[in-house]
N, C-alpha and C positions, 0 to 999 in steps of 0.2 A: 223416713230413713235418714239417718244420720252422715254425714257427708266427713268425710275424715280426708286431711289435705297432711301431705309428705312433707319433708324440707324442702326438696329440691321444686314442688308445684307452688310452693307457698312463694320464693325467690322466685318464677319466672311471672308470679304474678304481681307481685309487689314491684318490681322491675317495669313490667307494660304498664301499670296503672302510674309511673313516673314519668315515664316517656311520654305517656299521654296527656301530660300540663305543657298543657303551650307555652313560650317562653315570654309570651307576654303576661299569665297568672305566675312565672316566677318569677318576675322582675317586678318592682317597684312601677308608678308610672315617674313621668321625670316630671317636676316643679316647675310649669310652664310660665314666664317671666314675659311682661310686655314693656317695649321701652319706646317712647313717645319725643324725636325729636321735632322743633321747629325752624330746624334751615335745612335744607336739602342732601337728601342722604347721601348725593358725591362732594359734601363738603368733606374737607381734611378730618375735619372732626369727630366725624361719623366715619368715615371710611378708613382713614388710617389712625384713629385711634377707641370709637366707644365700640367700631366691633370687633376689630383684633382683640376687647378685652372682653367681651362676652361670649370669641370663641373660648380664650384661654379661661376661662369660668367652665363653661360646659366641658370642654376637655379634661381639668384639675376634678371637676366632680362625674367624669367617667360619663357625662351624660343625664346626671341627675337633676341636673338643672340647666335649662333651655333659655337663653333672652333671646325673643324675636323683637325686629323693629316693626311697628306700626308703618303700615306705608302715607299715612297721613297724620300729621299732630292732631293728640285728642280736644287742642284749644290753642290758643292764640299764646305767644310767648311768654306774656307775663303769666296768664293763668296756670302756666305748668307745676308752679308750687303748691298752689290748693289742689291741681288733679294726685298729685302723687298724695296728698296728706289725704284726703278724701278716699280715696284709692282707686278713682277713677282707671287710675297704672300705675304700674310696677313702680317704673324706674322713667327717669327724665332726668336734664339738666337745665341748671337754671343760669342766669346771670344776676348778680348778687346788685349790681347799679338799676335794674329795673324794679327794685322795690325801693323807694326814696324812704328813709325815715325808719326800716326795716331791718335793716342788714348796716346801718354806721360802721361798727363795733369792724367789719370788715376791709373798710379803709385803709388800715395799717398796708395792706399789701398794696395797695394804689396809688399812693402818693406820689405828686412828680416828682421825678428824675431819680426814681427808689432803684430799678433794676433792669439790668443790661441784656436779659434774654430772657423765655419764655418756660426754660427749664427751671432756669435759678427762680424767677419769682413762684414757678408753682410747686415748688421742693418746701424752699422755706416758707412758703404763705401755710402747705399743709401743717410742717412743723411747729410754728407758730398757732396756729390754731388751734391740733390737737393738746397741744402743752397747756396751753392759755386761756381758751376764748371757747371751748367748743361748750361748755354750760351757760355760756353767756349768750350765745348765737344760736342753737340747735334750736329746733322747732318741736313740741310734742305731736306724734303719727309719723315724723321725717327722719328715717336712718339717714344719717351723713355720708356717703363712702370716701367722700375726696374731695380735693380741690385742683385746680388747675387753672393759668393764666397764659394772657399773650405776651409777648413782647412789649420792645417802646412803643407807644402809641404817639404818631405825628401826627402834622394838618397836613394835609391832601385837599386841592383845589384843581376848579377847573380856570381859575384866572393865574392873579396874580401870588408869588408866595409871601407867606410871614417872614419878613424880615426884621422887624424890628416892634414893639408891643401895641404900638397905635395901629400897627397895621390890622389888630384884631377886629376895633372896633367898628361896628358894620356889619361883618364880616358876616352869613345866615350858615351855619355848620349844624349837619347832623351830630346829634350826641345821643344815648343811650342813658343817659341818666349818672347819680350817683357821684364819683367825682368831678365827668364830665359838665355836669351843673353847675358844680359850684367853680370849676373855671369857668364858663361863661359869665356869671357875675363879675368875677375880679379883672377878666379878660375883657369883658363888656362886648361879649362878640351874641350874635341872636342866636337862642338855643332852638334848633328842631328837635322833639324828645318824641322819637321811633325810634321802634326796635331792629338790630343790623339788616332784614330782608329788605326793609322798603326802600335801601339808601338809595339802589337805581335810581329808583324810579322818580324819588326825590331830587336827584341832581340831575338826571337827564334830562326834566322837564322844568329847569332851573329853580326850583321852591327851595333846593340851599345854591350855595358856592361851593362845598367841601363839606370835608368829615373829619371827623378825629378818628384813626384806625390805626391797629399794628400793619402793617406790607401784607400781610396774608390777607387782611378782609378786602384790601383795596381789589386783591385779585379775586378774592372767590366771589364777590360781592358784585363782579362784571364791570367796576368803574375803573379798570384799566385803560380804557379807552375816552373815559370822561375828566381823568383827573391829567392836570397840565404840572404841575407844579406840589413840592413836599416840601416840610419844613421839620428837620430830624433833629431829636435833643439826645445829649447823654442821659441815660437812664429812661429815656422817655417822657414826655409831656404828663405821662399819666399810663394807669395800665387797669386791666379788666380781670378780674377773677370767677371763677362759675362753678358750681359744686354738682356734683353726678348727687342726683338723692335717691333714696328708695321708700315707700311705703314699710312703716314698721311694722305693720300683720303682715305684708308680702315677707318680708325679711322672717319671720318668724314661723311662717311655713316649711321652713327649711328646716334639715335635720342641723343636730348640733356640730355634725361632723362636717357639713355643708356648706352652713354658718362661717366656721371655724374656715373652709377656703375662701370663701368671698372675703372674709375682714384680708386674711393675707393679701391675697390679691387687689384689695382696694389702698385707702390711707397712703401711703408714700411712693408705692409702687404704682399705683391709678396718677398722681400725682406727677411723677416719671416721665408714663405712659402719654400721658395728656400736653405735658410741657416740650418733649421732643417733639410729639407730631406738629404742634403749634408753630413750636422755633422752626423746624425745619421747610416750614409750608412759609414761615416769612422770612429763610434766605431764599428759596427758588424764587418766592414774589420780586424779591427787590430786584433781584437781576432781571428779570421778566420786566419788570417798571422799566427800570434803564433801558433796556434793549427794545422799549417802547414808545422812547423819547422823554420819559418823566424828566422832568428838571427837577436834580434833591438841592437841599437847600440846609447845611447844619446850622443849628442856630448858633449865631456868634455868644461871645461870652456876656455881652451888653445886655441880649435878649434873658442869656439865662437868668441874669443877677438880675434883670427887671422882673420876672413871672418867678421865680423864690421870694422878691422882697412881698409882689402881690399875694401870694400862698403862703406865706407863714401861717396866718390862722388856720390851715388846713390842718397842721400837725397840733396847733392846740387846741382845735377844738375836738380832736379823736381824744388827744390825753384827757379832756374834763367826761367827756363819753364814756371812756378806758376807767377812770376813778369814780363815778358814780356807777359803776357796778363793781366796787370793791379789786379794780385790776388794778398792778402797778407798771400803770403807762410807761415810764421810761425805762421800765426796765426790760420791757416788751419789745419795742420800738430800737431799743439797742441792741437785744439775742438776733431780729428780724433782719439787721443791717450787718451783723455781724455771720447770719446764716448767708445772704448773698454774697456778701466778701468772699468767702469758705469756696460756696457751690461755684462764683466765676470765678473759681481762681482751682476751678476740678479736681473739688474734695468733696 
């Protein structure tokens, strides 16, 4: 028997046979993302800045794309740049002073007494970068998304302060690497080279004197209460930069429409994102310092003009770096000086 369907049987049935797709067979599933910090998820940096930006990621793509954080790093600080190229995870960041010999070319944004706040150096370090340097610096498997910096970085002691340049010598200060290094040479002070979690544990149990930090690490870093004395430059002693990276097949799993929100959302805006929260976590510090007895200390004009005469090689030895990869160093170096004039002067 032949079975013969009306219009109106053929619509109530085409109808329930739609109704009857769960909303989970008509949705997409969403591009589940892992992102792999190594300092503690109530630091500033994690909490008021890498997941404010991975809600506004998931929100811009409606949902389609999900960063959870790992609640434990997938490896020790330095190995976060192989986990992500490897694809261990998604997404990490990194600090560009714990690869020695790797990351030079990155410099330019570091140098003493370069820049006045945290915003300004991670605005135009991005700028710089993406203009310049990012074929020179990029890694292949490592989407770049951003860059971001702290403030000046001073000495922070639990003795006596830096007052004058021989006071360096002696002196056992954590450093992290990278510029940090090569002022302990010319400084002649003993380098500790750990990465920012172990500084407690290092000064508490006296194995340094102090550290080189922006205000913000001395606080999240618990040595609030260890450190007696600071020694503040204009522009900074030196400063720190760190790149958000991503796995480039993580990146490429994404639709192009996807794609297309994340690059918005990263590059000058991650940049932004990452430089306020930084600045702003080291004005609460410093008044938190003060109102905890810190002694600050700026460095007199004698000290500055002695640690620029010992640092000049620092700027040329980025330009011979900068020009054996075909870049032209001074004209880098001057866009980079002329972008923080601009941004501290709130443009």
């Amino acid at each position: 028997m032949t079975l013969r369907w009306n219009a109106p049987v053929l619509a109530l049935a085409t109808a329930a046979a739609l109704i009857a797709v769960s909303p989970a067979q008509a949705q997409p599933k969403p591009v589940e993302l892992n992102f792999s910090v190594w300092i503690p998820q109530t630091h500033i940096l994690v909490a008021n800045f890498m997941v404010p930006w991975s809600q506004e990621v998931e929100k811009a793509t409606e949902g389609r794309v999900k960063i959870s954080f790992l609640p434990k790093p997938v490896t020790n600080p330095v190995g976060h740049l192989d986990a992500v190229r490897n694809g261990v995870v998604d997404l990490a960041f990194i600090s560009y002073s714990y690869y020695p010999g790797r990351f030079d070319l990155m410099k330019y944004a570091i140098l003493p007494f370069s820049g006045n706040s945290a915003l300004s150096t991670s605005v135009a370090s991005w700028r710089i970068y993406d203009k310049y340097l990012r074929a020179a610096v990029d890694i292949p498997g490592v989407k770049q998304l951003g860059i971001y910096g702290h403030g000046p970085g001073g000495v922070y002691t639990s003795g006596k302060a830096v007052e004058k340049i021989d006071d360096f010598e002696g002196l056992k200060l954590r450093i992290g690497g990278g510029i940090q290094a090569d002022l302990a040479k010319v400084l002649k002070f003993n380098a500790v080279v750990k990465p920012a979690p172990e500084s407690y544990e290092l000064m508490s149990t006296g194995v340094v004197d102090g550290v080189l930090f922006p205000p913000e690490s001395v606080a999240s870093f618990r040595l609030d209460g260890l450190v007696k004395t600071a020694t503040v430059f204009p522009g900074g002693l030196y400063s720190d930069v760190h790149g958000i990276i991503m796995n480039e097949k993580s990146f490429e799993r994404l639709s192009p429409k996807d794609q297309a929100i994340v690059l918005k959302l990263s590059g000058e805006h991650l940049a932004r994102l990452g430089g306020k929260a930084w600045g702003d976590a080291d004005t609460a510090a410093l008044e938190s310092l003060k109102a905890k007895g810190v002694v600050f200390h700026p460095a007199s004009d004698k000290l500055v003009a002695d640690i620029k005469e010992r640092t000049a090689g620092f700027e040329k030895a980025w330009l011979e770096a900068a020009k054996a990869k075909g870049i032209d160093g001074p004209k880098v170096l001057a866009e980079f000086r002329a972008e923080l004039k601009s941004l501290e002067g709130g443009k």
